[in-house]
C-alpha positions, 0 to 999 in steps of 0.5 A: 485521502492524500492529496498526492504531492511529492515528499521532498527528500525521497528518490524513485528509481523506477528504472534501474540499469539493467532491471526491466522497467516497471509498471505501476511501481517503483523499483527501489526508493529510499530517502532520508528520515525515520521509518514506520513499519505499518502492520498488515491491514485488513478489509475491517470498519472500526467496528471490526466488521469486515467490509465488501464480503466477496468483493476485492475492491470494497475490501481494497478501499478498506485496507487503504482506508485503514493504513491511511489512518494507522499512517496518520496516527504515525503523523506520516502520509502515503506520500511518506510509504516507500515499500507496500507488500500485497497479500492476496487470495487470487492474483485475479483480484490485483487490478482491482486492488491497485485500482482501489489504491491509485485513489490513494497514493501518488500514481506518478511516484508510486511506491516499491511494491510487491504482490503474493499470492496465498492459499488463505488469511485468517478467516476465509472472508478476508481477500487481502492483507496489505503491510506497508513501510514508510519513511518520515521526515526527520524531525 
């Protein structure tokens, strides 16, 4: 997991005037640098086998776990994510998803976010689907 500092060059605008304040996600961030836009994770080990059947917080820490990895392999961090979009089965299940994901990320400076609710994914095992864009530093 990260271990959560601040990236300099990007700029949390939690409470735009005249936007409600928000809780447990960032309004608008943006920043200098190169964007790498992470495809929508799902609940698999690296063997692809799916991980916490019926539980939406294993499944949660899976998702996260991978998007840390796809994000390494960008050489960027989830300090580096600006933007993370939820997909999930039951709106129910978001506590525990953004439980799961406050391991990971930066709970001071939390990214844009936003969360759908859907009728399915593609298998009716899978509880969630995350994407994620992210801004690197200009090298």
């Amino acid at each position: 997991m990260t271990d959560k500092k601040e990236r300099p060059g990007l700029v949390h605008l939690s409470h735009p005037a005249g936007v409600a304040p928000s809780d447990g996600y960032t309004h608008v961030v943006t920043g200098p640098g190169r964007v790498a836009a992470i495809a929508g994770q799902m609940p698999f080990d690296a063997d692809g086998e799916l991980v916490g059947p019926g539980d939406p917080a294993a499944q949660a820490r899976q998702v996260f776990t991978n998007m840390e990895r796809c994000l390494a392999a960008a050489g960027a961090t989830f300090d580096d994510v600006i933007k993370l979009t939820y997909f999930v089965t039951d709106i129910d299940f978001v506590p525990q998803i953004l439980a799961a994901r406050d391991e990971f990320i930066d709970t001071r400076r939390p990214p844009a976010s936003t969360v759908v609710q859907i009728v399915a994914l593609y298998r009716p095992d899978l509880l969630l689907e995350v994407d994620a864009l992210a801004l690197l530093p200009v090298e």
